[in-house]
GUZA-51252 format. One record per residue (C-alpha): residue in three letters; x negated, y, z negated. Coordinates in steps of 0.05 Angstrom, whole numbers. Example, Ala and Ser with C-alpha at 12.3 -4.5 7.8 and 13.67 -1.06 7.14 Angstrom:
BEGIN
{residu = Ala | X = -246 | Y = -90 | Z = -156}
{residu = Ser | X = -273 | Y = -21 | Z = -143}
This chain:
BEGIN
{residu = Unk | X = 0 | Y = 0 | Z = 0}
{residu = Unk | X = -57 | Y = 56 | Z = -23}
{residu = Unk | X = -95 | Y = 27 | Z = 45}
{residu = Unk | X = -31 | Y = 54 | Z = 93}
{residu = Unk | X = -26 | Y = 115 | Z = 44}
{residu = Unk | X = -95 | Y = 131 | Z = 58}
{residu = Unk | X = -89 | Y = 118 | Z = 137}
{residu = Unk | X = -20 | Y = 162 | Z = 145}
{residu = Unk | X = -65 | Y = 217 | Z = 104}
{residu = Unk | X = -127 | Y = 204 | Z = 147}
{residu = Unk | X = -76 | Y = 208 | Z = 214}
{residu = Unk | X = -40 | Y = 272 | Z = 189}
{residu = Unk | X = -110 | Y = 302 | Z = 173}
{residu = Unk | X = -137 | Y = 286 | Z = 246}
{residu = Unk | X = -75 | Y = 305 | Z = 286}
{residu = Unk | X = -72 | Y = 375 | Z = 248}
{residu = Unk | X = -146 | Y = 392 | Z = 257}
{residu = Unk | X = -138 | Y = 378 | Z = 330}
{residu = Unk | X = -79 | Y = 420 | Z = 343}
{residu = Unk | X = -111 | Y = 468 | Z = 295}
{residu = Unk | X = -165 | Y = 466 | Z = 343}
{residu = Unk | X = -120 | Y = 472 | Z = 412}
{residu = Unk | X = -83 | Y = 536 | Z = 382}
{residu = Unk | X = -151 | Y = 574 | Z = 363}
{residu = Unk | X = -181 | Y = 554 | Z = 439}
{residu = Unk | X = -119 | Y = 594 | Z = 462}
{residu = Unk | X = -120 | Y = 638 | Z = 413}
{residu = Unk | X = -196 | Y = 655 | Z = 438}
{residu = Unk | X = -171 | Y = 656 | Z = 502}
{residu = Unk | X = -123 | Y = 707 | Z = 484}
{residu = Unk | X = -167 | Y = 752 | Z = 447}
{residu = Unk | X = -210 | Y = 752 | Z = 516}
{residu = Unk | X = -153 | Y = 775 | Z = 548}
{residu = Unk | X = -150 | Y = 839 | Z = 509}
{residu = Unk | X = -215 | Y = 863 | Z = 528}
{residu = Unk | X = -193 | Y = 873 | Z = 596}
{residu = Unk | X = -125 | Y = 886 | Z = 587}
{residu = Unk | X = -122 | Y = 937 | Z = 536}
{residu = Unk | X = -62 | Y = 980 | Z = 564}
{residu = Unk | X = -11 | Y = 1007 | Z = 510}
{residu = Unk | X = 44 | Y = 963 | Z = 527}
{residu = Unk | X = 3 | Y = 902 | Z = 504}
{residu = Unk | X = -19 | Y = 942 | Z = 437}
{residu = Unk | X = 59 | Y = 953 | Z = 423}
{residu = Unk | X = 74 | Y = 877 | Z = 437}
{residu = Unk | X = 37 | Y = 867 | Z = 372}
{residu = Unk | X = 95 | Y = 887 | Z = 339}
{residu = Unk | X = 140 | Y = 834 | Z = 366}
{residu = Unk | X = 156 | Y = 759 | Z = 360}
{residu = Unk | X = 112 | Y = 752 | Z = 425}
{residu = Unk | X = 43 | Y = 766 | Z = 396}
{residu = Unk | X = 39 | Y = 773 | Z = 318}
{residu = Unk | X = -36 | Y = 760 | Z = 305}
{residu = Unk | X = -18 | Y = 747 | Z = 239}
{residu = Unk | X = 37 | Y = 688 | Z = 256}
{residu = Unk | X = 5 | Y = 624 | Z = 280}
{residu = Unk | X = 79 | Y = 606 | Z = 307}
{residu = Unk | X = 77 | Y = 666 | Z = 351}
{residu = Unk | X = 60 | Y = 659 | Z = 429}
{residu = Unk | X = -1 | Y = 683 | Z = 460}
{residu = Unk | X = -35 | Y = 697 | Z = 532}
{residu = Unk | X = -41 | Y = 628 | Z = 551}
{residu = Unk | X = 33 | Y = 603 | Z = 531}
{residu = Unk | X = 66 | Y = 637 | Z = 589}
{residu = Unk | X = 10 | Y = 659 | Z = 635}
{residu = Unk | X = -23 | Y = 599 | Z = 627}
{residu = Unk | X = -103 | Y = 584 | Z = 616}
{residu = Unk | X = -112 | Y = 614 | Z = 682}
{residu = Unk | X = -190 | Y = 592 | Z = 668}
{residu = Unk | X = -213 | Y = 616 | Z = 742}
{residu = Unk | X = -182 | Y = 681 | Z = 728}
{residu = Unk | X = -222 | Y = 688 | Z = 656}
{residu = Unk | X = -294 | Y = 664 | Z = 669}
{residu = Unk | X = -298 | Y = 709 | Z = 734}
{residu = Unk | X = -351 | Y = 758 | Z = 712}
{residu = Unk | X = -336 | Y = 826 | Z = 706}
{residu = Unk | X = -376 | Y = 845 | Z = 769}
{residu = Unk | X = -351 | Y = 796 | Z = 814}
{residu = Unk | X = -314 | Y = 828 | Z = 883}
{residu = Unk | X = -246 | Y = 793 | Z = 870}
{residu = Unk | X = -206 | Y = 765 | Z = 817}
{residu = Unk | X = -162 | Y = 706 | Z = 822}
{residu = Unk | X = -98 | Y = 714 | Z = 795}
{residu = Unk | X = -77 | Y = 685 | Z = 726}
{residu = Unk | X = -39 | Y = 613 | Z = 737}
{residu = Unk | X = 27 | Y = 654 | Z = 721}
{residu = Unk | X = 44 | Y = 722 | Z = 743}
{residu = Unk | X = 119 | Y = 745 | Z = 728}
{residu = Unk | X = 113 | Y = 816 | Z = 764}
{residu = Unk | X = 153 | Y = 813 | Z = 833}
{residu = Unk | X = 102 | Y = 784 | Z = 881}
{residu = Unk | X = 64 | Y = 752 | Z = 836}
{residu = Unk | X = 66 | Y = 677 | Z = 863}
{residu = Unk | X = 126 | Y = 659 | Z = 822}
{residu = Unk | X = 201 | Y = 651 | Z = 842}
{residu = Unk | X = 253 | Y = 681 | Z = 789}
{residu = Unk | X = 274 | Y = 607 | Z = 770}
{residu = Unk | X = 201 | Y = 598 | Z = 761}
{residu = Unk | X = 187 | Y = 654 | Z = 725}
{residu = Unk | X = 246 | Y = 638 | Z = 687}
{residu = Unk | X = 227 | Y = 565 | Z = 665}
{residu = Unk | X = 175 | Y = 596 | Z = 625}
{residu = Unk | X = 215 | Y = 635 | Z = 589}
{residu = Unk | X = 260 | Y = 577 | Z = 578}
{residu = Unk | X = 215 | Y = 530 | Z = 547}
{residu = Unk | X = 220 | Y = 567 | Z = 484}
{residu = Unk | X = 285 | Y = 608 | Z = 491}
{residu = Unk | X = 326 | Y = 549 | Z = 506}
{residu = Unk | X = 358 | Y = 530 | Z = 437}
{residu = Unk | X = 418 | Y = 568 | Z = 430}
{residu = Unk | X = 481 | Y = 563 | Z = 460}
{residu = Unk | X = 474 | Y = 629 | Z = 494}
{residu = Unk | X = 441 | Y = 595 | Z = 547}
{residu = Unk | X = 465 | Y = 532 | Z = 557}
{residu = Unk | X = 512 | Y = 554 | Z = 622}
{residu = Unk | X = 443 | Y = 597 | Z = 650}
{residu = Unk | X = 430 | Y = 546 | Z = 720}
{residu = Unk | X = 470 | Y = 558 | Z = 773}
{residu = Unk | X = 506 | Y = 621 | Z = 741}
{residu = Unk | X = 515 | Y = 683 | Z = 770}
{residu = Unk | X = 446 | Y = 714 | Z = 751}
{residu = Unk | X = 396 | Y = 661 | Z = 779}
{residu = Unk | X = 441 | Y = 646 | Z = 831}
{residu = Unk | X = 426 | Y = 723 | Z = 859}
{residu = Unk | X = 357 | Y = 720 | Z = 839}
{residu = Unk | X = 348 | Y = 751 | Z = 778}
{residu = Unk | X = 299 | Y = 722 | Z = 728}
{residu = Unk | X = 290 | Y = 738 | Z = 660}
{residu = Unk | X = 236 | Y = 786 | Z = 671}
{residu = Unk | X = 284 | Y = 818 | Z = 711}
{residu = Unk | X = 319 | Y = 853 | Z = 658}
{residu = Unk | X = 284 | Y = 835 | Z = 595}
{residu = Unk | X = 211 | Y = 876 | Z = 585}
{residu = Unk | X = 168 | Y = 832 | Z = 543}
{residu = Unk | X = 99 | Y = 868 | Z = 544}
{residu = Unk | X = 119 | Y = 916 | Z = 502}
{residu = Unk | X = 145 | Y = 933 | Z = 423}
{residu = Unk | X = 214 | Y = 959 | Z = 463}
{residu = Unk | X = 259 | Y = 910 | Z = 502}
{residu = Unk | X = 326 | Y = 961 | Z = 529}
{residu = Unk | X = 364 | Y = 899 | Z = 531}
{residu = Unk | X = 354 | Y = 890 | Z = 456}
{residu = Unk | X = 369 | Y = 964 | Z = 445}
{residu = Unk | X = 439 | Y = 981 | Z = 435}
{residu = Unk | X = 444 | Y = 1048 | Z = 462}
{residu = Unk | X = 409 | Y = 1035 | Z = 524}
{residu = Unk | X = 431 | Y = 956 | Z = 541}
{residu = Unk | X = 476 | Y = 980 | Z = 598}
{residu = Unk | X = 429 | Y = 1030 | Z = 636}
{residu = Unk | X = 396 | Y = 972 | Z = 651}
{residu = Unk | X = 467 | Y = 934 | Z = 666}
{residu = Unk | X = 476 | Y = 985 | Z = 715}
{residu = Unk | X = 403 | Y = 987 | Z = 755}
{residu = Unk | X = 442 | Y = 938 | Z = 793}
{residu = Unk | X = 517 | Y = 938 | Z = 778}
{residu = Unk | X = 531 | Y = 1010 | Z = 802}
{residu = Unk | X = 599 | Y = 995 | Z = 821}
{residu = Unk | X = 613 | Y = 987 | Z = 759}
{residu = Unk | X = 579 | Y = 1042 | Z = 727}
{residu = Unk | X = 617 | Y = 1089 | Z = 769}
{residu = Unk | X = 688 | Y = 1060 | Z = 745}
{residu = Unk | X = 666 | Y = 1074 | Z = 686}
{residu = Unk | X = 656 | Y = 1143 | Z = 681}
{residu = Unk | X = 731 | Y = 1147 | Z = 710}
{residu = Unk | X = 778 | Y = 1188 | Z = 659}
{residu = Unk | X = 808 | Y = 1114 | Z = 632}
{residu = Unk | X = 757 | Y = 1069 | Z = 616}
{residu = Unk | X = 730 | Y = 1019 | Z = 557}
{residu = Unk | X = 688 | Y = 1063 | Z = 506}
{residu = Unk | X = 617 | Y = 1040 | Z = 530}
{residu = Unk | X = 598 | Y = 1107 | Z = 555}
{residu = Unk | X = 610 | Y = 1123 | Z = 492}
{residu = Unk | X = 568 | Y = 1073 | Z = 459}
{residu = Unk | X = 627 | Y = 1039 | Z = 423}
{residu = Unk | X = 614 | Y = 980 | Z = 467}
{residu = Unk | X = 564 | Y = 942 | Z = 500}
{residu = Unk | X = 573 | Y = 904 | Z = 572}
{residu = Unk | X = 549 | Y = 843 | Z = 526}
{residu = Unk | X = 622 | Y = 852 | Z = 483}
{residu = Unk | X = 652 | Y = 823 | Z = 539}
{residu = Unk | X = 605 | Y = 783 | Z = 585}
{residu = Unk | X = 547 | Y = 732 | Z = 569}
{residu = Unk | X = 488 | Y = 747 | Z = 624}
{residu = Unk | X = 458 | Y = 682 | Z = 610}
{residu = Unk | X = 518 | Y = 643 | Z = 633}
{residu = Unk | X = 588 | Y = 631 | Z = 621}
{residu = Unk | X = 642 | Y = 575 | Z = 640}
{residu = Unk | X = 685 | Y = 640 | Z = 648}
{residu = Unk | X = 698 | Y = 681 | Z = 717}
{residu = Unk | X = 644 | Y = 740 | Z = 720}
{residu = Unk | X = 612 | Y = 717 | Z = 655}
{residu = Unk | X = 662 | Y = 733 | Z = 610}
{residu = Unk | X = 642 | Y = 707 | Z = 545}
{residu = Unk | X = 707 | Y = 664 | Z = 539}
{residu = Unk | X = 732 | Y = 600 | Z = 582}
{residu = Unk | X = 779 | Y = 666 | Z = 619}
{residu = Unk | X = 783 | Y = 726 | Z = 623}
{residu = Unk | X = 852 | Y = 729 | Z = 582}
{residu = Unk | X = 812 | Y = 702 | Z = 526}
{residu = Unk | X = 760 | Y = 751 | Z = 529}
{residu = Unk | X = 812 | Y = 804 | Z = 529}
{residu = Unk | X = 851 | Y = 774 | Z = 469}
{residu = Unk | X = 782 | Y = 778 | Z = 432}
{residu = Unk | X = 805 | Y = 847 | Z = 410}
{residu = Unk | X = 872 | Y = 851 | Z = 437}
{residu = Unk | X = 906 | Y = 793 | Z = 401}
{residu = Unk | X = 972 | Y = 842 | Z = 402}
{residu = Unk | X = 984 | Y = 826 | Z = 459}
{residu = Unk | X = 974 | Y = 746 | Z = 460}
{residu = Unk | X = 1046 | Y = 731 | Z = 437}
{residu = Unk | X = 1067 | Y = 682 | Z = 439}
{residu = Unk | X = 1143 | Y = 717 | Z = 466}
{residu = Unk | X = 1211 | Y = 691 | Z = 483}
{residu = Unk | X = 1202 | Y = 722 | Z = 544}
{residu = Unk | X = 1125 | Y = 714 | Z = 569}
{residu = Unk | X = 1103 | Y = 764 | Z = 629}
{residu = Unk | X = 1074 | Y = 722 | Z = 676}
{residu = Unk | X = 1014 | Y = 762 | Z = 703}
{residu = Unk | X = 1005 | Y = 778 | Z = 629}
{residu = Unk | X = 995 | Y = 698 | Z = 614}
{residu = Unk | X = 952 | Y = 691 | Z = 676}
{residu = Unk | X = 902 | Y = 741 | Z = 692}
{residu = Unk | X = 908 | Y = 812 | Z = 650}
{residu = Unk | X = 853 | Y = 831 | Z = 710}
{residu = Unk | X = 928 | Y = 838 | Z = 761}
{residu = Unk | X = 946 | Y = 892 | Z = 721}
{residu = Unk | X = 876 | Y = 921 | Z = 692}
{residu = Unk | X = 811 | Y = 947 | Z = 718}
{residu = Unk | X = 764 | Y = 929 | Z = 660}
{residu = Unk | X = 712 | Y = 978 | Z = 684}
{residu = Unk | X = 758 | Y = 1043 | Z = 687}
{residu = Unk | X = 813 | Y = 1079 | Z = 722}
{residu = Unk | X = 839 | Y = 1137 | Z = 750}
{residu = Unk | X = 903 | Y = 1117 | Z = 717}
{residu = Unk | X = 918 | Y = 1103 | Z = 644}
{residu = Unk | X = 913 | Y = 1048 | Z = 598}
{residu = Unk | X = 858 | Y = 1022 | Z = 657}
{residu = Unk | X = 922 | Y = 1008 | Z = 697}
{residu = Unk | X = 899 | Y = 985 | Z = 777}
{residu = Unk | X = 956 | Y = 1020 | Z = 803}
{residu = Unk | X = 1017 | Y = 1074 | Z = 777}
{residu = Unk | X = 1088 | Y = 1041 | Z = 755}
{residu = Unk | X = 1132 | Y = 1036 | Z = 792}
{residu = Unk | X = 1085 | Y = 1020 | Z = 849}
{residu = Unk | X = 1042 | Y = 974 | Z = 802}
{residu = Unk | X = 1102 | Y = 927 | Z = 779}
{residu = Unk | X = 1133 | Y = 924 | Z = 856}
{residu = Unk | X = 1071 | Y = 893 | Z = 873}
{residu = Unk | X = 1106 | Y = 825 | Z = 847}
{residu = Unk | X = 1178 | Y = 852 | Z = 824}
{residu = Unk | X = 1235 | Y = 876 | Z = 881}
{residu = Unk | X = 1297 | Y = 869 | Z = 836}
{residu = Unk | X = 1326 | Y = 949 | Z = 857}
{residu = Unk | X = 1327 | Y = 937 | Z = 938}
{residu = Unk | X = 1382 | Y = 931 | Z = 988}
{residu = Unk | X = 1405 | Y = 892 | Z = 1049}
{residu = Unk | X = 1372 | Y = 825 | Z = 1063}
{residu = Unk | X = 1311 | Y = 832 | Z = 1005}
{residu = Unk | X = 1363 | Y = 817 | Z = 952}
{residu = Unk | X = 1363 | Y = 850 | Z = 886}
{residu = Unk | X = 1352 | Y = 804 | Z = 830}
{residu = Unk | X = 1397 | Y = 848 | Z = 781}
{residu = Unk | X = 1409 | Y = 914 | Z = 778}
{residu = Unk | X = 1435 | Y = 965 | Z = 833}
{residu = Unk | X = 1438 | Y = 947 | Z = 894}
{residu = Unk | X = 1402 | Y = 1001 | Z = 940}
{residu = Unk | X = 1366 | Y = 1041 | Z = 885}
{residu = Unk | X = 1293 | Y = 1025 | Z = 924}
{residu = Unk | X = 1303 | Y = 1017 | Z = 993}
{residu = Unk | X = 1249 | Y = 977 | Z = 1015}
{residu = Unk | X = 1219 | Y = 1014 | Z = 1086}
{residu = Unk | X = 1206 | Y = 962 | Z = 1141}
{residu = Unk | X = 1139 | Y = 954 | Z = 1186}
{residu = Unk | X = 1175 | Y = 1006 | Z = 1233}
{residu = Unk | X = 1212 | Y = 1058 | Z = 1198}
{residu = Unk | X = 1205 | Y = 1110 | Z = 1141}
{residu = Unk | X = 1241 | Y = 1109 | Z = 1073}
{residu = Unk | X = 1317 | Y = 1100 | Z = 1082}
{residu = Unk | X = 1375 | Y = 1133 | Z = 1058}
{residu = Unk | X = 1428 | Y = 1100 | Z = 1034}
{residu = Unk | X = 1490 | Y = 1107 | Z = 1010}
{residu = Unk | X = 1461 | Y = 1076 | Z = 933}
{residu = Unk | X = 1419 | Y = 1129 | Z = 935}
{residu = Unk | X = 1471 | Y = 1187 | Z = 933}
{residu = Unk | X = 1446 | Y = 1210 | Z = 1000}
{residu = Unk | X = 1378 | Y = 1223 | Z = 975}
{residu = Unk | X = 1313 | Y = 1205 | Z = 996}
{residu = Unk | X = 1292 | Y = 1139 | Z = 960}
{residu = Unk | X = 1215 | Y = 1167 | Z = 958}
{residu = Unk | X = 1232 | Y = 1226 | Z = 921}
{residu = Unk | X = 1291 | Y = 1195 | Z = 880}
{residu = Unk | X = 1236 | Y = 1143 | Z = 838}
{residu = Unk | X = 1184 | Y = 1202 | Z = 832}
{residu = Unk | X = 1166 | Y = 1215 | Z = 758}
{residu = Unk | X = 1205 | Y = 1152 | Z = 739}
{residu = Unk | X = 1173 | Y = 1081 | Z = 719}
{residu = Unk | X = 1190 | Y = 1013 | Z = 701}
{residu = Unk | X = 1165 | Y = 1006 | Z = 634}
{residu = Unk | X = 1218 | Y = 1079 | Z = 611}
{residu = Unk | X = 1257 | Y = 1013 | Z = 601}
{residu = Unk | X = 1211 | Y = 956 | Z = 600}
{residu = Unk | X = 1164 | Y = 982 | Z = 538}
{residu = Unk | X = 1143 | Y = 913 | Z = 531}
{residu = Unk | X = 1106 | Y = 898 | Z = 584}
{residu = Unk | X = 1064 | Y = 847 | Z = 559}
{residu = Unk | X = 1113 | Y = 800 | Z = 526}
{residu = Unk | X = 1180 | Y = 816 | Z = 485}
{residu = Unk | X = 1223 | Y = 778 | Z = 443}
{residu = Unk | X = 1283 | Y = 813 | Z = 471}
{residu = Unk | X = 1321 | Y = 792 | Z = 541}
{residu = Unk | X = 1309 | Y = 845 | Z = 590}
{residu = Unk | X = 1367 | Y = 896 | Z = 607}
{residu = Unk | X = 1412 | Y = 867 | Z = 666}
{residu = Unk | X = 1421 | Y = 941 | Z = 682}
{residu = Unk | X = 1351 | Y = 980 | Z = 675}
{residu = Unk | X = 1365 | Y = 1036 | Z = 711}
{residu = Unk | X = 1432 | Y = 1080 | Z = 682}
{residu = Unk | X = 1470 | Y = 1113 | Z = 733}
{residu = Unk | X = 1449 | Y = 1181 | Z = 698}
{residu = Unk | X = 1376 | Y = 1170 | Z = 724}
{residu = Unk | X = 1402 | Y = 1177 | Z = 795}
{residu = Unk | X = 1423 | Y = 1251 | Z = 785}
């Protein structure tokens, strides 16, 4: 028994003295690095979990770049360089899923990433050093207050929507692009941190999750048919104004062969592929564009997202048509 206590010891003792010995060859590496590259950015890197001198856990030179030994022992003087084994600027030898699988063999352990191949990100492209600065003491992405300037270096589209007068509060700084999307992968549409984009939604609207008597279908399936995310021109981030917005799927105020679905007959006249807004007799002789101006669907329909009330049979009073 004390003779396979003694070996276990004996084993423990070798094994750690040789990786002891691995890390401080890289470590030496490392510090020969520095000599060259001295730039500021690698003196502020000190300060993160990338390069603490002081943490033997922490990475160094040769963990993502590599021992890139031809690129080291070329003397000073020498006409050319090679380059180290791993170079993550654009350019550098690397693809972004390259470039990428280094990054990955340490920052793979969280959920977080689990969804990252094939997602939107590395499907365009983008790599990790794409957004993420890691030879310096100040990563944006990790910054709060300036995570979506670097969102929008390539969504602009986006950027502009927001800065429309309705919009979520990230220009503000009251939310982050991350609130609502996971950039490392998602089994959501667009990233959304959830499965949908409902659920996502719900994350701080629960109000409006129900469940109702009386569901509202686009409401169930995709809060995106009635909601620009990103910002609007109209309010409450609405893609289009009411009435116009809810005749996109409703048409229960029309006359002649379209059918109303309840209500009166001939209050929206529905114009066909060759003629202008008709007058009807419904319509007290008046033009139906004018007669629904100022007027919208939810004066009587407050509940737009779900209700535990029938709707009226009659939503428009005869008093409106005055």
């Amino acid at each position: 028994m004390r003779i396979s206590n003694a070996l276990a010891v004996a084993a423990l003792c070798f094994f750690g003295l040789c990786g002891t010995g691995i890390a401080k060859t890289d470590a030496e590496i490392s510090e020969r690095c520095v000599e060259c590259h001295d730039e500021e950015d690698l003196t502020d890197m000190s300060r993160r979990a990338h390069a603490v001198r002081t943490d033997a856990r922490a990475p160094n030179c040769v963990d993502c770049h590599g021992p890139s030994s031809s690129h080291v022992e070329t003397p000073e003087d020498a006409d050319e360089r090679p380059k180290p084994d791993h170079v993550f600027r654009e350019g550098g030898g690397l693809d972004p899923d390259q470039r990428s699988a280094v990054c990955l063999r340490c920052h793979d352990r969280d959920a977080q990433r689990t969804f990252w191949a094939g997602s939107a990100h590395p499907s365009a492209d983008v790599a990790c050093t794409t957004c993420h600065t890691v030879h310096a003491n100040h990563d944006r992405v990790l910054v709060k207050a300036e995570q979506t300037d670097v969102c929008y270096s390539c969504h602009k589209e986006q950027r502009v929507e927001m800065s429309r007068p309705s919009h979520h509060p990230v220009p503000e700084g009251s939310m982050l692009c991350g609130d609502c999307h996971n950039v490392h992968g998602s089994t959501g549409p667009a990233l959304v941190t959830r499965d949908n984009t409902n659920d996502t939604c719900y994350t701080c609207h629960a109000e409006k999750r129900g469940p109702f008597v009386h569901e509202h279908e686009p409401v169930v399936e995709d809060c995106a048919s009635c909601h620009n995310p990103h910002g609007s021109t109209i309010g409450a981030l609405l893609v289009s104004r009411p009435p116009m917005l809810c005749q996109q799927c409703h048409t229960p105020h029309v006359a002649g062969e379209v059918g109303a679905l309840g209500g009166q007959d001939g209050v929206f006249t529905p114009a066909g592929p060759d003629q202008g807004p008709q007058i009807t007799a419904a319509t007290g002789g008046k033009n139906v564009v004018t007669l629904w101006q100022g007027r919208s669907c939810v004066n009587c329909h407050t509940q737009v997202h779900g209700s535990n009330n029938p709707a009226a049979t009659n939503p428009t009073p005869q008093f409106f048509l005055r």
